[in-house]
C-alpha positions in Angstrom: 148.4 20.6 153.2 146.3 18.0 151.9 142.7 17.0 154.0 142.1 14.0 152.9 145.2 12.5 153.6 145.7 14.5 157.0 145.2 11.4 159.8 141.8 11.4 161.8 143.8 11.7 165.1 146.2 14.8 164.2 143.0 16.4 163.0 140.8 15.5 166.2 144.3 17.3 167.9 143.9 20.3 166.1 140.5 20.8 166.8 141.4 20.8 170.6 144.6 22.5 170.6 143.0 25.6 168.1 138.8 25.6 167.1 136.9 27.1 170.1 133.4 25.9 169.3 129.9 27.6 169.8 127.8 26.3 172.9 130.2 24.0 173.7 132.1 23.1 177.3 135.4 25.0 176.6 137.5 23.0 179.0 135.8 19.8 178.4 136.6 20.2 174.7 140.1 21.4 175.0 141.2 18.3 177.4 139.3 15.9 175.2 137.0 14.5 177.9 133.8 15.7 175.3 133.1 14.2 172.5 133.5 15.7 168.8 132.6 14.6 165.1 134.2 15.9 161.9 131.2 16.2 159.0 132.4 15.1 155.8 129.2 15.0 153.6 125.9 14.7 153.6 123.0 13.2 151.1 119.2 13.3 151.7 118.1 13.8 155.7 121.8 12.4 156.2 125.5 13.4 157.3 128.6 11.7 157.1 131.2 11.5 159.6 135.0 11.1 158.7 134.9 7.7 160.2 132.3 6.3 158.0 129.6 7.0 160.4 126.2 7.3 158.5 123.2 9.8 160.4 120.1 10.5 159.8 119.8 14.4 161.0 116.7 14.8 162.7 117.8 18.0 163.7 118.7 19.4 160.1 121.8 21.2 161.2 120.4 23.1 163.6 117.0 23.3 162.4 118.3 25.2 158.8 119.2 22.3 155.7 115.5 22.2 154.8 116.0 20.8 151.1 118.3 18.6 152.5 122.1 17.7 152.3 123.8 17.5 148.8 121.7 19.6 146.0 124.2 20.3 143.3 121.5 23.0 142.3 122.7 25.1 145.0 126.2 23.9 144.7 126.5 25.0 141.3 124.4 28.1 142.0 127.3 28.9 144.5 130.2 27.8 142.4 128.9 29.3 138.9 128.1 32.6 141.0 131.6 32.5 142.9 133.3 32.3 139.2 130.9 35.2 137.8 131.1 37.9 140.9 132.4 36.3 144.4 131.9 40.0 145.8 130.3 42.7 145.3 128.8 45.5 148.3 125.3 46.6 148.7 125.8 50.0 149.4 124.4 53.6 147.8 122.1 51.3 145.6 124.8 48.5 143.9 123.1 45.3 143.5 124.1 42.1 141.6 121.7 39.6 140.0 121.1 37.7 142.4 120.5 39.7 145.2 118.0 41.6 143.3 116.1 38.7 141.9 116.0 36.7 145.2 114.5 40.3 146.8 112.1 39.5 144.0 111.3 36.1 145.0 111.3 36.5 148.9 108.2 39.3 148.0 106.2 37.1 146.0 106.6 34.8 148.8 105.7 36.9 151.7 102.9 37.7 153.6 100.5 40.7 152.2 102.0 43.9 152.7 105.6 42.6 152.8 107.5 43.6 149.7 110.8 45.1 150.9 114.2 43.2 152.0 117.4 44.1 154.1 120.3 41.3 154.0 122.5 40.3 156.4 124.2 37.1 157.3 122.6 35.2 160.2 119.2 35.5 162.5 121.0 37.6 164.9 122.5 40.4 162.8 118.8 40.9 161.2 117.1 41.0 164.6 119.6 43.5 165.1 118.2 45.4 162.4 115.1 45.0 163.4 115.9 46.9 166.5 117.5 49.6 164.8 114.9 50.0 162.4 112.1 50.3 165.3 114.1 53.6 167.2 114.8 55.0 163.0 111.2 54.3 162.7 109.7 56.3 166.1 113.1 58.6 165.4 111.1 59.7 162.1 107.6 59.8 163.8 109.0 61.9 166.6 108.9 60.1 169.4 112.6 58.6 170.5 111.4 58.1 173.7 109.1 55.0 172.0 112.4 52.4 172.1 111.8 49.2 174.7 111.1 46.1 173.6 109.4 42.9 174.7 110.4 39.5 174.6 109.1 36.6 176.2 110.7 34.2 178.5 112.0 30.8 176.2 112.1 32.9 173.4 115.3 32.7 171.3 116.7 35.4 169.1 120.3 35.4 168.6 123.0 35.2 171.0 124.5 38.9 170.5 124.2 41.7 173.7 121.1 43.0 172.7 120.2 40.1 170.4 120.8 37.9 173.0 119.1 39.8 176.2 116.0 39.4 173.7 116.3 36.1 174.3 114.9 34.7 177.2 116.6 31.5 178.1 118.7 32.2 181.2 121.5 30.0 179.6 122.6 33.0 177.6 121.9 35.2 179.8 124.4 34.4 182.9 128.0 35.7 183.4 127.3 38.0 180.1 125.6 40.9 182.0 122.2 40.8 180.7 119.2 41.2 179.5 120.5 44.9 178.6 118.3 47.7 180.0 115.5 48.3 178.0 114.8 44.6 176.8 111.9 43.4 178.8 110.0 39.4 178.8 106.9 38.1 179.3 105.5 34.8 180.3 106.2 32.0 177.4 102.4 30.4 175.8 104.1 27.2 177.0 100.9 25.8 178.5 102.2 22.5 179.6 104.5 25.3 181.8 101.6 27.5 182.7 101.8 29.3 186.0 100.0 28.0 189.4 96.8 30.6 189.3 96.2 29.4 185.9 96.4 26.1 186.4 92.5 25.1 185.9 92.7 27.5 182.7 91.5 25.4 178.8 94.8 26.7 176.3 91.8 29.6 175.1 91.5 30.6 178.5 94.9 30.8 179.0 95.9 32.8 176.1 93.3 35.6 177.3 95.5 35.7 180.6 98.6 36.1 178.5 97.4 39.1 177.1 96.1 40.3 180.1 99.7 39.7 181.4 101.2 41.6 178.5 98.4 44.6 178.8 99.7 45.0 182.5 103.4 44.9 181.7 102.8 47.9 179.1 100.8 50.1 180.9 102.8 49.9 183.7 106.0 50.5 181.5 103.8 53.5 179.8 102.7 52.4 175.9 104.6 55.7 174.9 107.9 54.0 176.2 107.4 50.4 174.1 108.2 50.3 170.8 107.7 46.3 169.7 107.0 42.6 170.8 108.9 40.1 169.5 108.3 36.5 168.8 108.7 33.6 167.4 105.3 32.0 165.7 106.7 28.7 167.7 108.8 29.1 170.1 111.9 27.2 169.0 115.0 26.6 170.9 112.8 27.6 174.4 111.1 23.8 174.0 109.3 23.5 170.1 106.0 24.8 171.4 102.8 25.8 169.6 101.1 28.3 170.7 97.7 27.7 172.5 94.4 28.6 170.5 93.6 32.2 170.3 96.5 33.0 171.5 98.3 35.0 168.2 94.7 36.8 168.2 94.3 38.2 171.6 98.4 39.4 171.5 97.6 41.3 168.3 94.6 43.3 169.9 97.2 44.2 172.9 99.7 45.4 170.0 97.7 46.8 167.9 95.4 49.3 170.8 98.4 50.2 172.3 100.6 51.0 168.8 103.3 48.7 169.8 105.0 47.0 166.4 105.5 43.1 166.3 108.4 41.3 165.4 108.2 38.2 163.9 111.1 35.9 163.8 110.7 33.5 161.7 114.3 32.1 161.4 113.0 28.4 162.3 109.9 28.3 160.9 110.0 30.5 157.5 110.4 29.0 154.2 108.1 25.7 154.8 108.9 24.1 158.3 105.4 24.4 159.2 104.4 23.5 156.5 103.8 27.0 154.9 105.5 29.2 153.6 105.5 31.7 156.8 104.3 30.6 160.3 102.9 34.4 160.5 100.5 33.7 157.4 99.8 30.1 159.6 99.2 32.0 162.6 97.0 34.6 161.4 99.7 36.7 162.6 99.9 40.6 161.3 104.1 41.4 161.4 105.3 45.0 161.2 108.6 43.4 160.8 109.8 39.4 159.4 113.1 38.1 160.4 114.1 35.4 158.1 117.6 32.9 158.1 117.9 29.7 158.3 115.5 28.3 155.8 116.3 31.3 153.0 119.3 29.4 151.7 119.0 26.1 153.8 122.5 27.0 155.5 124.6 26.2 152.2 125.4 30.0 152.9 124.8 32.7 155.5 122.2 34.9 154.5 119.3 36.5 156.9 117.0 39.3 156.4 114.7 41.8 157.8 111.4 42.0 155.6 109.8 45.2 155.9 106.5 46.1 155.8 104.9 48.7 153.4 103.8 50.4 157.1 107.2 51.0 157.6 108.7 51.4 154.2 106.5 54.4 153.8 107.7 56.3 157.1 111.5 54.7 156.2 111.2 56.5 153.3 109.7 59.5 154.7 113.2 59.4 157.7 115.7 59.8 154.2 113.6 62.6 152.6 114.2 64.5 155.6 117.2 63.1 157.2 119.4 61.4 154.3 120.4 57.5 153.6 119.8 55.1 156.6 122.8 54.7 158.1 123.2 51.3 159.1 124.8 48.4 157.1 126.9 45.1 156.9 129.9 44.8 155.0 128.6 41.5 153.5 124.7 42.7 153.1 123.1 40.8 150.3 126.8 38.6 149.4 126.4 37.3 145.7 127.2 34.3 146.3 124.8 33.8 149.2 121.9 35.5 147.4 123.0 33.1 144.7 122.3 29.9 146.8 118.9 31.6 148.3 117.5 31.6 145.1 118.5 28.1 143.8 117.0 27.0 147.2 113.8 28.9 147.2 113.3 26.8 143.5 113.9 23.4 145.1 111.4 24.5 148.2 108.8 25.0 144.8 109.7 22.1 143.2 110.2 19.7 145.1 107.0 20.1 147.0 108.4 20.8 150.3 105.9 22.7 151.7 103.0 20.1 151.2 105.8 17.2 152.6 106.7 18.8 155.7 102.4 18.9 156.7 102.2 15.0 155.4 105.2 13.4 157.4 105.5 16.3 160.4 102.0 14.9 160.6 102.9 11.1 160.4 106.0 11.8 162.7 104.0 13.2 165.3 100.9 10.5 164.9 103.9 8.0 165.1 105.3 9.8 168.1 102.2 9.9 170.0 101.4 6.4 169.6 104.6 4.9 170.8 105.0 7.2 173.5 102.2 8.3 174.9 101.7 5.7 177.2 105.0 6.0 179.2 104.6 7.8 182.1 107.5 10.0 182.2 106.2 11.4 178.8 104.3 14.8 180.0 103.7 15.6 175.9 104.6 15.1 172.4 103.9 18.7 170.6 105.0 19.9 167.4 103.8 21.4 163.9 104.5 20.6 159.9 108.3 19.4 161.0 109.0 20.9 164.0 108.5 17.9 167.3 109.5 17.8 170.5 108.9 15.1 173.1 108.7 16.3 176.9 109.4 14.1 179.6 109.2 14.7 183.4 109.4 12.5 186.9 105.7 12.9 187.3 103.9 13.9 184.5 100.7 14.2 186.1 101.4 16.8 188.5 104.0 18.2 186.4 107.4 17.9 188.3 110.1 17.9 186.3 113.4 15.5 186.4 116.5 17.0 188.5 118.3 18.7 186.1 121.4 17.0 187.0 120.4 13.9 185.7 120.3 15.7 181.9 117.4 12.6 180.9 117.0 14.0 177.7 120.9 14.5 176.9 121.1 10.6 177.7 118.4 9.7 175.7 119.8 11.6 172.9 122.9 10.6 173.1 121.4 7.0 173.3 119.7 7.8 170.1 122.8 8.4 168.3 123.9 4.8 168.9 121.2 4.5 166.7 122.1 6.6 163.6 119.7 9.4 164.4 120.7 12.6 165.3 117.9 14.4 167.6 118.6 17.8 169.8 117.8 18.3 174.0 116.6 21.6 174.3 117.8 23.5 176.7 115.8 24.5 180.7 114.2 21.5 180.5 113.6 17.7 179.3 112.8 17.8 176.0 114.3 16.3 173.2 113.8 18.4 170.0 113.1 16.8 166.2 113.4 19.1 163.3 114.5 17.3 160.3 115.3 18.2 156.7 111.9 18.7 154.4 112.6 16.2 151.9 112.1 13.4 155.1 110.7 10.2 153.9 108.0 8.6 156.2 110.0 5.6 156.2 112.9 8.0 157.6 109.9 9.0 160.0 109.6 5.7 161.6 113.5 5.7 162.0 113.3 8.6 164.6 110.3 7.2 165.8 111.9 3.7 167.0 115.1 5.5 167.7 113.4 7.9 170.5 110.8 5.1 171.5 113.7 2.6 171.9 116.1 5.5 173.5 113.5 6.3 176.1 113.0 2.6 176.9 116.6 2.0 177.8 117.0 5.1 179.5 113.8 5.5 181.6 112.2 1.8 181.4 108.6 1.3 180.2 106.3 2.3 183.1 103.3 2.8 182.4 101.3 5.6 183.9 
C-alpha cells in the first residue's frame, strides 16, 4: 500500500470506518457529521494538511512541538539512533547512550536538588509514578497509612483512573467512575473564578484564603493521612492561568508544616514555555517530585519522566537496602530512540535561544492581545505567561456571568479562526480560547494570532464596547 498515492477520500473513509480518536465525539466522527484533518508536515510554527492547507499552530500540537515542526536535528537523532539500537530495556541497570546522557542533561537542567530521573512515555504514566513513589516513599518511612493526595479543581494530570481522578475537570471525570477514593481537590487560584465570600479579596489576599482552604481540608483529613499536593505551576488545560501573587509561597508553608510532599507537574510548562527552564524555579516553587513530557523531546517522540529529588532519593535508596529493587517499571522506560530525540531537542532549546524568545514574543503576544481586545466587553481577561495565553470571554464581564455553555462562543470563535490559517484551542468548562504556540514564534507570526482572534471575536460577538 502506497500513502501518497492512496485518494484523500478513501483515506478520510478509513479514518471513520477504523481510527477511534482521543477526546473526540465518537458517533459524530464515525457518521462523518465532524470534521477531521490529515497532517502531512509541518515547518516552523506551521502544519500542513493533505489538502494543501497551510496553519500556523498556535497551539503547538497540543502545547508540546516547542522547537517547532521540521528539525532534521532530531530527525536524524531518531533515524541514526533507530539504525544503531531501535530497542533496548531499562531494567536491573541496562542503559544505552542516550538515555544516560539525556539523564545527564535533564540534571544540569533542573532545579537545585533534582539530580535523579525515571522514564516513561507520556505525562500520565510519570504522574503515575509519582504516586507510586509517594506510598514506596511513606512505605519506607513507616507510615503506609500517609497515601491521599490533593489535587485542585481545573487541574489537569492525565486522563488514566487515578491519573485522571487527579484531575479536576469534571469532563473526565463523568461516566468513568471517579475521582477514585483517596484523590481529593481543592479550590483552583483562578481568581477571575474566585468564590462569592472572597469576592472583595486583592490576588495576595486571596492566595492567603487558598491556603487557609488547603490548611482546613488537611486537618480535617488528618496530616498523618495526606501524603502530597499536586500542581501545575499554571494551570494548563483548566483555563491557562497564573497563579495570583503569593500564592506558590503561602501553599509551600501549608506543605511544608504539615510534611505533605509537592508534585509539580510541569508537563506544559518545563523545558522553556515560560520562559524558563522550569516554572517551579519561576515560581519559587520547592518540588519533592517534577513531572516532565511534553517539552523533553518536543513530541517528535514519547518520552515523560518523574525527577526525583535528593529528599527522596536518599529514603528510595534506603526502601532497596532493606527491601530489594523498586518494583515498578514500563516496558518502554527510557526507549533509545526517544531518549535519542530528547537530547537533540534539549540542544536546539540551548541554541536556539528558546528560552529568552518565548519571554520576548509571549510578552509581545500578550501586549498585542491586550490592546486589541481589551476594550470588547465580552472580554472578562487576557492572561498568560512566556508562551502560554488565553483569552476569557463572558456575557457580562463586569459581574462575571459567563455565556450559556450551549452556545460553545469560544469553539466558534476558534473555529472561525481557522478560516484564518491559525490554529488556537477552547479550553474546556468555560470560554476561553487557549494560545500556546511553538518557541521559535516570530513576532510577525505574533500579530497573525493576534488579528486572527481579534478579527474572530469581531465576527462572532460584534464589537461592543463595554
Amino acid at each position: 500500500m502506497n500513502i501518497e498515492t492512496t485518494p484523500n477520500d478513501l483515506l478520510a473513509r478509513w479514518d471513520r470506518d477504523h481510527f477511534l480518536h482521543p477526546s473526540t465525539h465518537v458517533a459524530n466522527h464515525a457518521r462523518g457529521d465532524s470534521p477531521t484533518r490529515t497532517i502531512t508536515g509541518g515547518e516552523g510554527a506551521h502544519i500542513v494538511d493533505r489538502d494543501g492547507n497551510r496553519l500556523l499552530d498556535a497551539f503547538a500540537g497540543l502545547y508540546c512541538v516547542n522547537v517547532g515542526y521540521g528539525r532534521r536535528e532530531i530527525s536524524d537523532a531518531i533515524a541514526k539512533q533507530a539504525q544503531d539500537l531501535a530497542y533496548y530495556h531499562a531494567y536491573v541497570g541496562h542503559g544505552s547512550e542516550a538515555s544516560i546522557i539525556l539523564s545527564k542533561m535533564i540534571a544540569d537542567r533542573a532545579p537545585e536538588g533534582f539530580n535523579h530521573v525515571y522514564f516513561g512515555l507520556s505525562g500520565s504514566d510519570a504522574n503515575e509514578t509519582n504516586l507510586k513513589l509517594v506510598r514506596h516513599y511513606n512505605a519506607i518511612l513507616g507510615r503506609p497509612e500517609k497515601r491521599k493526595i490533593i489535587s485542585r479543581w481545573r487541574g489537569y494530570h492525565g486522563s488514566g483512573l487515578m491519573t485522571g481522578s487527579l484531575t479536576g475537570l469534571k469532563t473526565f471525570h463523568n461516566t468513568f467512575g471517579l475521582p477514585m477514593e483517596g484523590v481529593l481537590h481543592t479550590h483552583a487560584p483562578y481568581y477571575l473564578h474566585r468564590p462569592e465570600e472572597c469576592e472583595d479579596m486583592d490576588p495576595a489576599a486571596f492566595s492567603l484564603w487558598l491556603a487557609q482552604e488547603l490548611d482546613a481540608l488537611i486537618r480535617q483529613e488528618g496530616p498523618e493521612t495526606v501524603a502530597a499536593f499536586v500542581a501545575e505551576p499554571v494551570l494548563g488545560t483548566g483555563g491557562i492561568v497564573p497563579p495570583p501573587d503569593g500564592y506558590w509561597e503561602a501553599i509551600t508553608k501549608v506543605l511544608q508544616q504539615h510534611d505533605i510532599l509537592l508534585i509539580a507537574d510541569e508537563v506544559v510548562t518545563g523545558f522553556g514555555r515560560l520562559g524558563f527552564m522550569f516554572g517551579s524555579d519561576h515560581y519559587g516553587m520547592k518540588p519533592d517530585l517534577i513531572t516532565i513530557a511534553k517539552g523533553l523531546t518536543s513530541a517528535y517522540a514519547p518520552l515523560s519522566g518523574s525527577m526525583i529529588s535528593d529528599k527522596l532519593f536518599v529514603v528510595l535508596s534506603e526502601g532497596s537496602d532493606r527491601f530489594g529493587p523498586l518494583g515498578h517499571g514500563w516496558t518502554y522506560s527510557a526507549h533509545p530512540i526517544c531518549a535519542a530525540a530528547g537530547v537533540a531537542n534539549l540542544k536546539l532549546i540551548d541554541e536556539m535561544g528558546l528560552l529568552d524568545n518565548a519571554r520576548t514574543v509571549g510578552s509581545y503576544l500578550r501586549e498585542g492581545l491586550t490592546s486589541a481586545l481589551s476594550d470588547h466587553a465580552h472580554v472578562a481577561e487576557v492572561r498568560g505567561e512566556g508562551l502560554l495565553a488565553a483569552v476569557e470571554l463572558m456575557e457580562d464581564r463586569d459581574n462575571r456571568t459567563p455565556f450559556d455553555p450551549d452556545r460553545k462562543v469560544a469553539a466558534a470563535i476558534v473555529s472561525r479562526m481557522l478560516t484564518k490559517g491559525v490554529i488556537a484551542r477552547a479550553m474546556p468548562e468555560a470560554d476561553i480560547i487557549g494560545l500556546a504556540p511553538p518557541l521559535c514564534l516570530t513576532r510577525q507570526e505574533a500579530d497573525q494570532v493576534v488579528d486572527a482572534v481579534k478579527n474572530s471575536c469581531e465576527a462572532e460577538l460584534g464589537w461592543i464596547r463595554p
